[in-house]
C-alpha positions in Angstrom: 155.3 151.6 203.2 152.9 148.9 201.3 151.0 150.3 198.7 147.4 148.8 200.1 148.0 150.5 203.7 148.7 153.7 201.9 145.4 153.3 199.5 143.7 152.4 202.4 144.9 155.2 204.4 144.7 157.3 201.1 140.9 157.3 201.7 140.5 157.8 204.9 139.3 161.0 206.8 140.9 161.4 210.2 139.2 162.8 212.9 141.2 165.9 213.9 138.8 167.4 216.5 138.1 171.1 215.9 139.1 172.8 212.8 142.7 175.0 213.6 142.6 178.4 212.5 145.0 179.1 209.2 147.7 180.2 210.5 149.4 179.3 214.1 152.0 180.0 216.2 154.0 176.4 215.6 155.4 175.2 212.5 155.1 171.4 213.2 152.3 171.7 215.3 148.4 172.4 215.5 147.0 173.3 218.9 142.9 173.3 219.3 140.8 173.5 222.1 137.1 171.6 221.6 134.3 172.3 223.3 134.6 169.9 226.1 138.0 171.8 226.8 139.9 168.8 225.4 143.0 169.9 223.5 143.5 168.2 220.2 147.5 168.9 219.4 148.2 167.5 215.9 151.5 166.1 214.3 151.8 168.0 211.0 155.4 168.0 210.1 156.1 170.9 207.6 156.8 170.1 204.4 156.7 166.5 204.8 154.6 163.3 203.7 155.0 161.7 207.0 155.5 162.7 211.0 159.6 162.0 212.0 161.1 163.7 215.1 163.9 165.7 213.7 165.3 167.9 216.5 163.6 170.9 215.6 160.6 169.3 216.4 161.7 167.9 219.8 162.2 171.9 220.6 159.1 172.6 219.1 156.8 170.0 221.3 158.2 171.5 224.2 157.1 175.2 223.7 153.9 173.5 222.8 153.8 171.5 226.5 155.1 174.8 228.2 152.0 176.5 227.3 149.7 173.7 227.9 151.4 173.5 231.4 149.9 176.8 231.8 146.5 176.3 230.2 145.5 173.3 232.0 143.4 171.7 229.6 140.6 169.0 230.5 143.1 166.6 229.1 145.4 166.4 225.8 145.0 163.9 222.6 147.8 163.8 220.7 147.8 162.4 217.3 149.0 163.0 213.4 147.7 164.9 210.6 149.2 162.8 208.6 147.3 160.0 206.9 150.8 157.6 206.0 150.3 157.8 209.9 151.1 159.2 213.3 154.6 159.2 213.5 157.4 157.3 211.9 160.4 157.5 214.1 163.4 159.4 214.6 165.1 161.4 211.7 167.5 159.4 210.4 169.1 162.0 208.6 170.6 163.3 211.9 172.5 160.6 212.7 174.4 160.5 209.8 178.3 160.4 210.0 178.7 161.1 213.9 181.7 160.2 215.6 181.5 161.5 218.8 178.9 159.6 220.9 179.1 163.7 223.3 177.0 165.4 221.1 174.7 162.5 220.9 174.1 162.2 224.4 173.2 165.9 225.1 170.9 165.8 222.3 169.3 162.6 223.5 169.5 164.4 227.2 167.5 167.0 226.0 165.1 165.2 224.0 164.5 163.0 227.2 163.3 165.7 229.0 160.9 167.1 226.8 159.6 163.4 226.5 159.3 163.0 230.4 157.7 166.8 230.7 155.1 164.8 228.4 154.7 161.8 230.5 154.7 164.1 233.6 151.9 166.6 232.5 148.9 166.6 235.3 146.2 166.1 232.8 144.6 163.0 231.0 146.9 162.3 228.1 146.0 160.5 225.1 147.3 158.8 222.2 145.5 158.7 219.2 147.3 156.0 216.3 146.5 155.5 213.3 148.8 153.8 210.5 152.5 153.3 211.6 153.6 154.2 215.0 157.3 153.3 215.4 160.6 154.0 216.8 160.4 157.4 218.5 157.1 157.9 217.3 156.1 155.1 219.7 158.2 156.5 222.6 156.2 159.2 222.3 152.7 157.2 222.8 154.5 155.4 225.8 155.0 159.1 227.3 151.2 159.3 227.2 148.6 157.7 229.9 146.4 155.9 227.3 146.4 155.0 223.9 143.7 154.7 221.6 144.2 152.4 218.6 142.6 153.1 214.9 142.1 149.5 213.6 145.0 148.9 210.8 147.7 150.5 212.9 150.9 148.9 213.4 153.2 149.4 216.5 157.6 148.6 216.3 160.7 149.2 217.7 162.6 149.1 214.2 165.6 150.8 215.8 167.9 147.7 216.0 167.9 147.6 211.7 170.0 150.8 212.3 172.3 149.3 215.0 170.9 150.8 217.5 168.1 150.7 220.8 165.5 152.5 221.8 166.4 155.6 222.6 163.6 158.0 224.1 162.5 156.6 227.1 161.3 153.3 225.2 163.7 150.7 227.2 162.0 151.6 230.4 158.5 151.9 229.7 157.9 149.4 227.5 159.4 146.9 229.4 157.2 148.5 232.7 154.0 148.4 230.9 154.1 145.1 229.0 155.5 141.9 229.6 158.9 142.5 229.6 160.1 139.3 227.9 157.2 140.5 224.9 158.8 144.2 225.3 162.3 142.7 224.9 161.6 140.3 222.4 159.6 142.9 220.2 162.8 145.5 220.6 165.4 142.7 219.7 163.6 141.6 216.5 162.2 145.1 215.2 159.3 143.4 214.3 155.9 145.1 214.2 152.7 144.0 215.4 149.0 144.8 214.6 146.5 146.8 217.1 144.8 143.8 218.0 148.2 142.0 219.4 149.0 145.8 220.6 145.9 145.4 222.9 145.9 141.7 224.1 149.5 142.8 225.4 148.3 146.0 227.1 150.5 148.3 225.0 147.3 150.0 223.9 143.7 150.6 226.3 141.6 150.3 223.0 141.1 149.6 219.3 138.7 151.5 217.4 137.5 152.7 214.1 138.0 156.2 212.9 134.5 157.3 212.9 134.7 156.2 216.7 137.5 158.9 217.9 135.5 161.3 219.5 133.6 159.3 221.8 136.6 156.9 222.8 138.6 160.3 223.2 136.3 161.5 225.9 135.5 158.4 227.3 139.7 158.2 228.1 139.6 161.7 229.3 137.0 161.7 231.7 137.5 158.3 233.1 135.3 155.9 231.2 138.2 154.0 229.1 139.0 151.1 231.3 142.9 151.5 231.1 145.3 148.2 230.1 146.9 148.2 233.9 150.3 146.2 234.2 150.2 143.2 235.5 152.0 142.1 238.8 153.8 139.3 236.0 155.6 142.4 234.9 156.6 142.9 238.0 158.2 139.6 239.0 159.9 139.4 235.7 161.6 142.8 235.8 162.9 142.1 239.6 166.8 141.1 239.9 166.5 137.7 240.4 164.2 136.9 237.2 166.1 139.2 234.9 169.5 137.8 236.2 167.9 134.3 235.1 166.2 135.2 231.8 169.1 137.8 230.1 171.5 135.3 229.7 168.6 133.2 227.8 167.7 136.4 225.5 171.6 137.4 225.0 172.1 133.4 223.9 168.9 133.3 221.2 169.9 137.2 220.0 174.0 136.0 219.6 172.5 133.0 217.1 170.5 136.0 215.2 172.9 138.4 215.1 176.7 137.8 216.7 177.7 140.5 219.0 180.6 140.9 217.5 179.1 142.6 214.5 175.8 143.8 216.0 176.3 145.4 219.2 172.8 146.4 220.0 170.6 143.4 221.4 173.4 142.6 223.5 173.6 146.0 224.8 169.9 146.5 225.2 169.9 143.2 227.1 172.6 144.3 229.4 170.6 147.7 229.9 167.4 145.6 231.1 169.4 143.1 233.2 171.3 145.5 235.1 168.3 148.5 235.7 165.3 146.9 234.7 164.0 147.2 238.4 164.3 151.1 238.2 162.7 153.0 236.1 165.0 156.6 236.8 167.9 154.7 236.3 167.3 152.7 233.2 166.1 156.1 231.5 169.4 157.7 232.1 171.6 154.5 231.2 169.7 154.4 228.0 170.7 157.8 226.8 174.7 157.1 227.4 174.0 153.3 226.0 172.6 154.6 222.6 174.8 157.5 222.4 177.7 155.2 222.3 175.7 152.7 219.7 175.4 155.8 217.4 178.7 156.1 216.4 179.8 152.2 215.6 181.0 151.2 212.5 177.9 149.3 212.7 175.2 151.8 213.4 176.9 154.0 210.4 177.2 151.7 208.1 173.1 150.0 209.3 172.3 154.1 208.5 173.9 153.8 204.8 172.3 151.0 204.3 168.7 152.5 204.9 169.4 155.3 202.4 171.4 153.2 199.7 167.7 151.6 200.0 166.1 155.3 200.0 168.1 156.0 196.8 167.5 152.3 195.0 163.5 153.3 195.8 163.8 157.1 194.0 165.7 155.5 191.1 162.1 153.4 190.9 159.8 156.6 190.2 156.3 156.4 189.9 153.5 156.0 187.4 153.6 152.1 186.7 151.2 151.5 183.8 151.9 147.5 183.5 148.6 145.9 184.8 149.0 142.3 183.3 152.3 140.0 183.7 152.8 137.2 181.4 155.5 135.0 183.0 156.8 132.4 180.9 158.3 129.0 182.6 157.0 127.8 186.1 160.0 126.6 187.4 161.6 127.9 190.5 162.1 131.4 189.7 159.1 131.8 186.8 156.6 130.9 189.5 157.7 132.7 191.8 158.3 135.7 190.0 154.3 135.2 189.0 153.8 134.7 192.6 155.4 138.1 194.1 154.0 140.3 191.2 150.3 138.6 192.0 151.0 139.4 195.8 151.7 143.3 194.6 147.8 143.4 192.8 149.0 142.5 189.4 147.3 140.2 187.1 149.4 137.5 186.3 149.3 134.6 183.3 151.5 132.0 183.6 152.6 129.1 181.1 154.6 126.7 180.4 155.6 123.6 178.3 154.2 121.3 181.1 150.9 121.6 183.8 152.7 119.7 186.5 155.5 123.1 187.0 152.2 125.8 186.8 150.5 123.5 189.6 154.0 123.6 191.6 154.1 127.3 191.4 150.4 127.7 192.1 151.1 125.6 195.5 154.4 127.7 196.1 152.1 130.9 195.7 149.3 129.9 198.1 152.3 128.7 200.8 153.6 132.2 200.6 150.4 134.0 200.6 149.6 132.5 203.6 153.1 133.8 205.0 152.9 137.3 204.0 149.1 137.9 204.2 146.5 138.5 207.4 143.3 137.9 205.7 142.0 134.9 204.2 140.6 137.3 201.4 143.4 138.9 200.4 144.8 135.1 199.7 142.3 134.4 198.1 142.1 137.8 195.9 145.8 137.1 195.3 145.2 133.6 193.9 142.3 134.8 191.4 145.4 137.0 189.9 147.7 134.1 189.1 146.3 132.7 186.5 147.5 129.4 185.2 147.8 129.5 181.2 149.1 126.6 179.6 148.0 127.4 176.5 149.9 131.4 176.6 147.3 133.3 175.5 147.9 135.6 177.9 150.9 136.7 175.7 149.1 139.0 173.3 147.2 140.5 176.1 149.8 141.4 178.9 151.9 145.0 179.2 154.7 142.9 180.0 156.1 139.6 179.3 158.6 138.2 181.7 160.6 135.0 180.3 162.2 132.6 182.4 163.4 129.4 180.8 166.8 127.4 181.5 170.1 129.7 180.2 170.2 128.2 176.8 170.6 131.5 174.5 169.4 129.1 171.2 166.0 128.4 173.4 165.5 131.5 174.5 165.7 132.7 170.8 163.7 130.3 169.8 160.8 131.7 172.3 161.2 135.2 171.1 160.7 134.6 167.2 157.4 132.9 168.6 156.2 135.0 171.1 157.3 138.2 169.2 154.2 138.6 166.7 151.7 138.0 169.4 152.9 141.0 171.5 150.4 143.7 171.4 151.5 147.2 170.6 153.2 148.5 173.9 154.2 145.8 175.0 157.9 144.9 177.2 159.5 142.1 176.6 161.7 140.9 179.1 164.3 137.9 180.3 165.3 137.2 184.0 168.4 135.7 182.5 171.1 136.2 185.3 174.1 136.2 182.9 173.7 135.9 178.6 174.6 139.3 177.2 171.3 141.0 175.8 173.3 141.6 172.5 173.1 138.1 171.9 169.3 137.5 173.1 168.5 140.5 170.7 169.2 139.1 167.7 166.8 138.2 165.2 164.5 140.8 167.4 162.5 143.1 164.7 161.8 145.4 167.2 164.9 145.1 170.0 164.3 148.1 171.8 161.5 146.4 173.3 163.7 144.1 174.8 165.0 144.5 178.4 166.4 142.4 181.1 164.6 141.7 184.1 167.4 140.3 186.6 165.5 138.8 190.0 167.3 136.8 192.9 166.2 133.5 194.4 163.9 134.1 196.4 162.2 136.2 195.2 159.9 137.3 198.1 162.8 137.6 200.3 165.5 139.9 198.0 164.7 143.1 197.3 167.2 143.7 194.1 166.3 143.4 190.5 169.2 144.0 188.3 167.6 146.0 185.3 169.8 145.2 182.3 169.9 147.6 179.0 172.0 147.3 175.8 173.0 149.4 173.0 169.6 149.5 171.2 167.7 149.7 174.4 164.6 152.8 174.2 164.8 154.7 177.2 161.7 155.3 177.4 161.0 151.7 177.8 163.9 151.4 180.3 161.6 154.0 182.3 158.6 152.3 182.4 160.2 148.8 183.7 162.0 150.7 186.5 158.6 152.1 187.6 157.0 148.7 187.3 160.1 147.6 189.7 158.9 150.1 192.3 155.3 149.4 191.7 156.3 145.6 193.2 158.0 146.7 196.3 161.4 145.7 194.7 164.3 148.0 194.4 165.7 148.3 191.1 169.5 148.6 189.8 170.2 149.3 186.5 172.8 147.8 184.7 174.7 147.6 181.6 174.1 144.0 179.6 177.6 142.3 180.2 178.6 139.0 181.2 176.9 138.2 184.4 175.8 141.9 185.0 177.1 142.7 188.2 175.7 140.6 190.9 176.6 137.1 189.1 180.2 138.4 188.7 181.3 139.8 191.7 179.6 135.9 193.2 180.9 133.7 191.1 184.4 133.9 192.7 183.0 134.0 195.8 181.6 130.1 195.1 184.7 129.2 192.5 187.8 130.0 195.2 185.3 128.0 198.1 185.6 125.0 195.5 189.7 125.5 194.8 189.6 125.2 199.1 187.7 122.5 199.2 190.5 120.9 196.5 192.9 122.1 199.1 191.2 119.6 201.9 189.9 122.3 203.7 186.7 121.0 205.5 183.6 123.0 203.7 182.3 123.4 206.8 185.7 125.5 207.6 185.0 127.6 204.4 181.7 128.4 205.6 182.7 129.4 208.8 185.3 131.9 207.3 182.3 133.6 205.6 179.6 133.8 208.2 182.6 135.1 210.5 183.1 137.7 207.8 179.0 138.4 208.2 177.8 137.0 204.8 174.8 135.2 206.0 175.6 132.4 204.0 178.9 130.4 203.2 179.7 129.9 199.6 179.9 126.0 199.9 176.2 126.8 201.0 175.2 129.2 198.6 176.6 126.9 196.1 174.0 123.7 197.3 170.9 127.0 197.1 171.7 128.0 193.9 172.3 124.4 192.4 175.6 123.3 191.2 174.7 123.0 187.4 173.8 126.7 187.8 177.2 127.6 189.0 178.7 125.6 187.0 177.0 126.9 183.8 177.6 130.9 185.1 181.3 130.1 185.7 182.5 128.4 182.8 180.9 131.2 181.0 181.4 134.1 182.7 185.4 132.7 182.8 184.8 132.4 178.8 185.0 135.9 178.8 187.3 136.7 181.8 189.9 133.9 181.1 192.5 133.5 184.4 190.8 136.2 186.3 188.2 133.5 187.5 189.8 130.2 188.8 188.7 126.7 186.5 185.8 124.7 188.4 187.6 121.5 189.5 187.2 118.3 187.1 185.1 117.1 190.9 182.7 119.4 190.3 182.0 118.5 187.0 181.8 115.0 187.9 179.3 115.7 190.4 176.7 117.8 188.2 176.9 114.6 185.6 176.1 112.5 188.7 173.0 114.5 189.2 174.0 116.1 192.9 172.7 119.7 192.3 172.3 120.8 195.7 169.3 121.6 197.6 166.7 120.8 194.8 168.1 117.0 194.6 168.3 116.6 198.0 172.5 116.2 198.4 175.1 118.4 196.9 178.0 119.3 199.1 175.9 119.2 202.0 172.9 116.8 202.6 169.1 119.2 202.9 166.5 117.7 205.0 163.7 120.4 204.7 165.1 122.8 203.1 168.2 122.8 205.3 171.6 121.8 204.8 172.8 119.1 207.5 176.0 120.8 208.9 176.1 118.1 212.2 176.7 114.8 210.3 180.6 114.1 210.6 183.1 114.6 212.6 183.6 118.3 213.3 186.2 120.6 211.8 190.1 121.1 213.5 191.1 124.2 212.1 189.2 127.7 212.7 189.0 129.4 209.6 191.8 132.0 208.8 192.1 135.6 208.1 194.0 134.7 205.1 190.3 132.4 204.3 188.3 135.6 204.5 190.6 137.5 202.4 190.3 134.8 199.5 186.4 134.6 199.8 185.7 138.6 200.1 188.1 140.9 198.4 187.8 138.9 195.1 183.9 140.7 195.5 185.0 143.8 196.0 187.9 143.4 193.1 185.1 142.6 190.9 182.6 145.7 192.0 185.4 148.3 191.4 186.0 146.7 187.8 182.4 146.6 187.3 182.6 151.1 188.0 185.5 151.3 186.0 183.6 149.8 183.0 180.5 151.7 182.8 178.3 148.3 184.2 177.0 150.4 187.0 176.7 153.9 187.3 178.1 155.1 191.1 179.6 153.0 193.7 176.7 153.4 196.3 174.2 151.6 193.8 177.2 148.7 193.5 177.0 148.7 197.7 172.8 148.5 197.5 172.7 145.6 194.8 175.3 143.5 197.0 173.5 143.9 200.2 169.7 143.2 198.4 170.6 141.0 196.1 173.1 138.5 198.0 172.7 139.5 201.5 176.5 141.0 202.0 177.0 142.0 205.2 175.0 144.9 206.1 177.0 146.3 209.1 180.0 146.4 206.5 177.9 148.9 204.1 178.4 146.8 200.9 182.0 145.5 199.4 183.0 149.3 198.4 182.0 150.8 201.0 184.2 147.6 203.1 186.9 148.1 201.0 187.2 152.6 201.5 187.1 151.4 205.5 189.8 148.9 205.3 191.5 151.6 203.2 192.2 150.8 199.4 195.9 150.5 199.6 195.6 147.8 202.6 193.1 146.0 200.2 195.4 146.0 197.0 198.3 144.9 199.2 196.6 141.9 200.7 195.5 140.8 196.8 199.0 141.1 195.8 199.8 138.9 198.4 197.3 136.7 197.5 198.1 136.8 193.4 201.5 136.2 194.6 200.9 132.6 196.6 197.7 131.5 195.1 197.6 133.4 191.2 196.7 135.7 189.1 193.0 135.7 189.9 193.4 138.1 192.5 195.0 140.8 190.6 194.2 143.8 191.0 191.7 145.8 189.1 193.1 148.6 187.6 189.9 150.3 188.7 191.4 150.5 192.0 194.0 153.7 190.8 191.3 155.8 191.0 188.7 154.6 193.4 187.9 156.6 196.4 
């Protein structure tokens, strides 16, 4: 969760209604009666920091409804004793490595019924939210008659980042209660909204402040909360003839986001709306068998391994950051926006560089993201007073840390630290965002190397989520400790990583780009290339990815990293180099392999391609990755094979229903893998040999 909500939330005292007695008879659950004979149940899961609906639970809440049946309250208000908020979704925990979608339907079964003996209670029911309110946690509020919004609160249907729908009762409701193009669009995105859009849509009856409960609580319960009432547009659009017109619409816009092929769950979601969307009984029950069978894809499975190789990356973090003040040298591309995203996380920031014209670019950069990522004007404008521009550096014998980030020229970057070394203050980090010199070389002529460390972020910046933390043989771990913290304390997720040629991220994608440019030598249409890629699932081709990182770049990483690696990395044509000299970078110039008109690349000019792109295409582009990661475990670079998995997926996007190139590679089955690069060594060279890594991955 973001750091400000939970310092915000931090401080706040919930209104809980009457005080519980010490002891109870539920483990998950407090029951109190005030004294206008309104029950206040309370979401308190045991031994947790936040509310998730673990099975247990689910059992739990129905004793708890049995005996209210029987008590007959003046009305209910559910909400969380939880500050981080009221309830977080389902526990992911449990759907771990099914395989049988049985057992997941008659658990779902049973769930449902204790969330429709919620919704069916003959007594004013009321939702009280405050903080996040998602997945399951939200099919819960939908079970209840009103719902009373604590200003701050967010509302989601994240369940589609897992592979799967919703799955308790959501499907119908939502779609009953709110527009159901809104409902569906909200559910196919997993995208949250505030409590202000959660009330102009009529998923909640009110917004108010904490110190507000009480009244707004009775006011519900005894008729005096004018309810958000469905309008009859919800009714029009959820009749046959509408939804026969509009799924094929939603299933067109949701196959450009995310092909079915690979993500299953908009399209089944959409085929659950079209076909019952008119009845509410019957969409319920086609829900449970729908997401029963969505649990146990490859997809879902790999979508839930994703979310705890994240979990894990976040542990590996800790806590405790004591870096206050960033330094950033160079305000290019990445410099600035490194300066930017740290800003953005409450840090202050000083940035310099040789030149005012690149501090003024990043400034611009930083107030066109701000405006992206933040709600209020203040907090832009908060976030703008910390990015400070410092021509001069004198920020460098103030700051905790110092980031560098010139061009990958070892002599310049040497060059900087003899100069900037003296003026660090006692404490201090020093560290490089180089994505591929060896710290042992950047360390010499260092008096104090341990202090050195790399800092490894991925363009851009505010959109990937890995920073490759590099040591070397006279790293302090100590040190190492405090940058991984400062990682976490950024909202990044931090690998670490043994200082070696490219580290691991570089390596494992530099084959990826260099065997796209030996096709494109072979006269196979780049657009062909790409296409073998994206089919794969990488969200972008490597002709692409070459134009976005800039060709000097990959020509510069290649010809060094194959410096060290010889014939395991194939020679960049003489084309390419001819094309650097000529100054088509990419993206940043405007033309590289593709011409970029606002930032895109213009895939439409020319005639179109002949030939679909080939298994034998894919093979060449991915397995070379997933040669690299297991030579990258068998050396020591990186720890354990789920962190390898992680840093792919943050740091370059791979595929995410594939679970990383590993993880790809154990599905596939590691002898089918080392067969088909055999086969490929064999016709096309020795680049694809083998690792020897492979004799004892698992």
């Amino acid at each position: 969760m973001d750091s400000k909500i939970m310092d915000v939330l931090g401080d706040r005292v919930l209104e809980l209604g009457p005080k519980p007695a010490a002891s109870g008879p539920y483990r998950h659950f407090r029951l109190t009666l005030d004294a206008d004979g309104i029950a206040w149940l309370l979401f308190d899961r045991e031994g947790a920091g936040a509310n998730t609906l673990a099975s247990e639970l689910i059992e739990e809440l129905d004793a708890v409804l049995a005996a209210l049946e029987s008590q007959r309250p003046a009305g209910l208000v559910i909400r969380s004793a939880k500050k981080s908020g009221f309830i977080a979704g389902a526990d992911v925990n449990e759907f771990r490595g099914v395989t049988d979608p049985q057992p997941v339907a008659t658990a779902i079964g049973r769930a449902h019924a204790v969330i429709d003996r919620l919704a069916g209670l003959r007594l004013p029911t009321v939702a009280v939210i405050h903080g996040f309110c998602l997945g399951g946690g939200l099919e819960v509020a939908l079970a209840c008659q009103l719902r009373i919004a604590i200003e701050g609160a967010r509302f989601g249907f994240p369940e589609v980042m897992l592979g799967l729908h919703p799955g308790l009762g959501g499907t119908a409701r939502f779609t009953r209660l709110v527009n159901p193009t809104e409902a569906m669009r909200l559910m196919l995105t997993g995208k949250t909204i505030d409590a202000r859009k959660a009330k102009s849509l009529g998923l909640v009856d009110a917004v108010t402040q904490e110190r507000h409960v009480r009244p707004a609580v009775k006011d519900a319960v005894f008729g005096h909360l004018k309810p958000a009432r469905p309008a009859l547009l919800n009714r029009v659009l959820n009749s046959s003839p509408v939804r026969g017109l509009l799924a094929p619409r939603m299933r067109a816009e949701a196959e450009k986001a995310a092909p079915s092929e690979h993500y299953p769950a908009p399209s089944a979601l959409i085929a659950l709306w079209e076909k019952h969307g008119g009845d509410k009984a019957a969409m319920l029950a086609a829900e449970q068998a729908s997401f029963a069978q969505l649990m146990v894809t490859p997809t879902a499975q790999n979508l839930i391994r994703v979310f705890f190789l994240r979990e894990q990356m976040k542990r590996v973090a800790a806590s405790g950051s004591a870096i206050g003040h960033v330094h950033v040298i160079g305000a290019g591309a990445m410099g600035g926006d490194i300066a930017a995203w740290c800003a953005s996380q409450g840090l202050r920031v000083t940035l310099s560089d040789m030149k005012p014209e690149p501090i003024a670019g990043a400034i611009k950069r930083a107030a066109d993201l701000y405006g992206k990522i933040m709600r209020k004007p203040a907090e832009i404008r908060d976030a703008l007073d910390r990015l400070v521009p410092d021509l001069d550096g004198f920020g460098a014998g103030q700051a905790d840390l110092i980031i560098e980030a010139v061009p990958e020229q070892l002599e310049l970057k040497q060059k900087l630290y003899a100069g900037i070394e003296p003026k660090m203050k006692a404490g201090a980090i020093l560290a490089t965002n180089t994505s591929s010199i060896p710290l042992q070389d950047l360390r010499a002529g260092l008096h104090r190397p341990e202090r050195l460390v790399g800092l490894h972020f991925f363009n851009p910046v505010s959109r990937l989520q890995l920073v490759e933390v590099v040591s070397h043989d006279a790293s302090d771990p100590q040190i190492l400790r405090q940058v991984l913290a400062f990682v976490g304390a950024i909202d990044r997720l931090p690998l670490p990583v043994k200082s070696s040629p490219g580290f691991l991220v570089n390596r494992a994608l530099t084959p990826y780009m260099l065997e796209a440019m030996l096709m494109l030598d072979e006269k196979i249409d780049k657009r062909t290339i790409d296409a073998a890629a994206e089919k794969f699932g990488m969200p972008v081709g490597p002709v692409e990815l070459a134009d976005q990182v800039g060709l000097d770049i990959c020509l510069a990483v290649g010809d060094m990293l194959r410096a060290k690696f010889g014939d395991l990395l194939p020679e960049a044509p003489a084309w390419l180099r001819d094309k650097v000299a000529s100054g088509d970078l990419g993206r940043k110039t405007g033309r590289g392999f593709y011409v970029w008109k606002d930032g895109k690349a213009d895939k439409t000019s020319g005639s179109p391609p002949t030939a679909p792109p080939t298994e034998e295409m894919i093979d060449r582009l991915i397995l070379p990755m997933s040669n690299v990661c297991v030579a990258c475990l068998r050396e020591g670079i990186v720890d354990h094979a789920d962190g390898v998995d992680g840093a792919m997926i943050f740091g370059t996007g791979y595929a995410p229903f594939r679970g990383g190139p590993l993880n790809y590679a154990r599905s596939r089955g590691p002898e089918n893998v080392v067969a088909a690069l055999r086969a490929l060594a064999a016709k096309f060279g020795g680049r694809f040999t083998p690792d020897a890594g492979w004799d004892s991955f698992k």
